[in-house]
N, C-alpha and C positions, 0 to 999 in steps of 0.2 A: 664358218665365219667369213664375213665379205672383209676383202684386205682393198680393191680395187672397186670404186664403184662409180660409172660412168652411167649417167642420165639425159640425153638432150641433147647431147652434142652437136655444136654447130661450130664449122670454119667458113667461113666465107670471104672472099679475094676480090677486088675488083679487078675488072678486065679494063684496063682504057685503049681505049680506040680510035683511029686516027679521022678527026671529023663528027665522031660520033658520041654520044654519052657514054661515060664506063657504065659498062655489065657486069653484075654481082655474078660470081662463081663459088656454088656451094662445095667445096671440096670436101667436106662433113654435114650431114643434113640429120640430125636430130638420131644419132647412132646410142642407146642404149644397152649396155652388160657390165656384168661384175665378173672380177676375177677375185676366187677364193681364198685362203690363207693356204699357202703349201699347192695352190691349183695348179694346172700348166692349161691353158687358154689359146685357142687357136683365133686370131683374126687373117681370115682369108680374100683374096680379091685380084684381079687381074693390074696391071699399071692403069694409074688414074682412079681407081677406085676409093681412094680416100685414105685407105688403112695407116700410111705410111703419115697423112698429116695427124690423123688421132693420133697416133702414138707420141709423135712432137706434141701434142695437145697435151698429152699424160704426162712426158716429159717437164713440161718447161721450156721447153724450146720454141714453141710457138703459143698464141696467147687464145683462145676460144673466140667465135665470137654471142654465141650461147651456152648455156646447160652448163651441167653442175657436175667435177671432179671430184670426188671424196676418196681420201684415202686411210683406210683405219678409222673411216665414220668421222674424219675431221674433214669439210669444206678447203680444198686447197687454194681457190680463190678469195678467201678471208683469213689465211693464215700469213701470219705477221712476219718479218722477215729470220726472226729467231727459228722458227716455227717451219720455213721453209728449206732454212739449210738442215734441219734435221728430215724434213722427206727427200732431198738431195742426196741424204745417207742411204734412205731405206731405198730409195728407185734408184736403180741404174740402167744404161744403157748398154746392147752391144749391137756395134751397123755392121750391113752386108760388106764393106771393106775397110778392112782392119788395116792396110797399108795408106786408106786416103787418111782414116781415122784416129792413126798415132802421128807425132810426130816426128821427122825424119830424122831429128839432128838431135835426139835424145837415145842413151842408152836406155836398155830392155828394162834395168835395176831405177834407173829414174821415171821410165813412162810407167811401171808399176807403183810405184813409192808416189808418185806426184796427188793421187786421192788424197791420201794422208797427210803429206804435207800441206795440201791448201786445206785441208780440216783440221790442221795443229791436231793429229793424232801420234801422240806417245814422242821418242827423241829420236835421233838420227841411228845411234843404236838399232831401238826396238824396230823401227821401220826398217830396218834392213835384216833383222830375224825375219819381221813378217815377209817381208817382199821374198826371201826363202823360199816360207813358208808355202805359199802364194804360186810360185813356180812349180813347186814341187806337186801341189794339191792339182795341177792344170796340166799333168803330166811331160813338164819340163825340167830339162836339168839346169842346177844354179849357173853353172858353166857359161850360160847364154847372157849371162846381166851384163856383158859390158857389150855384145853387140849395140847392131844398130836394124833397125826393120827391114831395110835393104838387103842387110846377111840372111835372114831369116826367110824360109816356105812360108807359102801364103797358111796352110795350116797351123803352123808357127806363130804366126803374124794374130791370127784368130785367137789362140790359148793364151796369145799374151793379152790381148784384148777383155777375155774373159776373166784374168786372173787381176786386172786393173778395175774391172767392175766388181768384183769379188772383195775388192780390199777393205772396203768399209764396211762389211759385214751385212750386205741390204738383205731386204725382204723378197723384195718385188723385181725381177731381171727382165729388161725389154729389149727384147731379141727383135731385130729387122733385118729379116736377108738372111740370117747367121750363115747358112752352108752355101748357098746358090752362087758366089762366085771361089768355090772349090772344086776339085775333080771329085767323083765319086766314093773314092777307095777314103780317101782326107776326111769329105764332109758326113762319114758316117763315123772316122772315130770321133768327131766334135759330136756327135746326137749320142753318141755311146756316153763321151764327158760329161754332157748335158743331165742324162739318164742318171749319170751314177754324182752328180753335183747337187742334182734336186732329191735324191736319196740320201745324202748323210746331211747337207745341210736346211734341210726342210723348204726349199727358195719357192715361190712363185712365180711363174713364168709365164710369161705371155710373148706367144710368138705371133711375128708380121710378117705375113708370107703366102705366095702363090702355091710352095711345094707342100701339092697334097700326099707325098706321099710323108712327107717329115709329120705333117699337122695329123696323120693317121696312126703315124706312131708315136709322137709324144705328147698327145693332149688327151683331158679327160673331155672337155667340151668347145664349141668351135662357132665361130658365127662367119657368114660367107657375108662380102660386101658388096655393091655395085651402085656406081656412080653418085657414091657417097651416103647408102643407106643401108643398112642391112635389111637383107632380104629373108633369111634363114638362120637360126639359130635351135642349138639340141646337143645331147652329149654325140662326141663324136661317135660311137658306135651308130648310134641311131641315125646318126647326118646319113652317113655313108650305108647303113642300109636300107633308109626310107627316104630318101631328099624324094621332097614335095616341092621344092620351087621351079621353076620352070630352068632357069641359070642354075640351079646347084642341080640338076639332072641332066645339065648339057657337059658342064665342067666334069661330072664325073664319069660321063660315056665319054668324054676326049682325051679324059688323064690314059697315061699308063703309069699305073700304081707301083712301075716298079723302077722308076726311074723319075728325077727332079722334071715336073712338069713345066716346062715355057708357053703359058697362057696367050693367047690373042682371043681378041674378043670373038666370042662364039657364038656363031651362027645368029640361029631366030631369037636367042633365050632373050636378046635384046626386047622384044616384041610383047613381052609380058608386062601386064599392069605394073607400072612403078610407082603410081600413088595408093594402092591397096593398102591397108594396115595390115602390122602383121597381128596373125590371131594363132591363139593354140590350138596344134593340131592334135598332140598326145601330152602326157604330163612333162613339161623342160622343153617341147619340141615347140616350135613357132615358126610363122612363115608369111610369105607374104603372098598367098591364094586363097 
């Protein structure tokens, strides 16, 4: 059942320039996919490739300037303001820095508890079982609520993150960045949390991110993006043993799979048709040749 369904998507920015007419900048160019109920969704792409404004697109954070958001098969751009603080509930966010992303001058037990309080959920009580709760579930100890971010490891920093988007119980988790500014030994036990988070609480998840080796290991499907369009789309196994696009064949001869990859834009794959449509190559697989 489609939980997430993204059609058309357009961002577009103007550029203004000094002397000159502003220049329209598609930073999203008509990007198409659904993420599943309970899926984990990979969206892939080097900086600048657009990923990071769809996801503000999906969020709320930023406003479209085409195509059509549907969440749970309701129109998010027709839903009423009642109507939107409750997909507020079901979508949350977590960014790549959890230290720019909390606030500094609040303890651990307030920046978790603060979901709840701006959605009047339950009383000052119960929100401090749950925010417990909350810690516990994100493999922390209560011990930590009266910190402050600055006391806390950046892995630290991350679980509390996660345990702040967790509180209202969403559906839908929009991971951007999550591990890439942690060491290695850190950002695998967050993909281990992640692994055993989307296992008892059914979550969907949709990750924004360059590291192929995370998108390898926790998505069932994945689409590669570049310069605002998706190029390639397929379940990840198939990405990753058949890429047919010219860029998801160059990205995957430069990864090393066995460590977070830092993308620069590569080589020729630039050189390939970018106004092609994509057409199916096998049944879910699509591309842009």
């Amino acid at each position: 059942m489609a939980l997430l369904e993204v059609d058309g998507l357009v961002k577009r920015f103007e550029r203004r320039r000094l002397f000159k007419p502003a220049a329209a900048v598609h930073a999203v160019d008509g990007i198409s996919f659904v993420v599943g109920e309970g899926e984990s969704f990979g969206l892939v792409g080097e900086s600048g490739s657009g990923k990071t404004t769809a996801a503000r697109c999906i969020l709320g954070l930023a406003t479209p300037t085409a195509g059509d958001i549907r969440f749970d098969g309701h129109p998010v751009g027709a839903m009423t303001p009642k109507e939107l603080q409750v997909l507020r509930r079901s979508v949350q966010p977590v960014f790549q820095d959890p230290y720019a992303s909390l606030n500094p001058r609040l303890p651990v037990g307030d920046t978790v508890a603060e979901p709840l309080v701006v959605h009047r959920v339950g009383n000052r009580a119960s929100r401090q079982v749950r925010v417990r709760e909350l810690l516990t579930q994100v493999g922390l100890d209560p011990s930590l609520l009266p910190r402050r971010p600055h006391e806390l490891s950046g892995g630290q920093r991350q679980r509390i993150a996660l345990a702040r988007a967790l509180a209202l119980g969403p559906r839908l988790v929009v991971l951007d960045e999550p591990v890439s500014s942690l060491d290695a030994s850190v950002g695998a036990q967050i993909v281990n949390l992640l692994m055993q988070l989307q296992r008892d609480l059914g979550l969907a998840m949709l990750f924004i991110t360059h590291d192929l080796r995370l998108v390898r290991h926790m998505t069932t499907r994945m689409a590669v993006m570049r310069a605002g369009r998706i190029v390639e789309t397929a379940t990840t196994t198939a990405l990753f043993a058949t890429p047919m696009h010219p860029y998801t064949q160059t990205l995957l001869a430069a990864a090393d799979l066995s460590r977070p990859l830092d993308l620069d834009p590569p080589g020729n794959a630039a050189s390939a048709d970018h106004d092609t449509p994509l057409r199916e190559i096998a049944a879910g697989h699509w591309a842009r040749v």
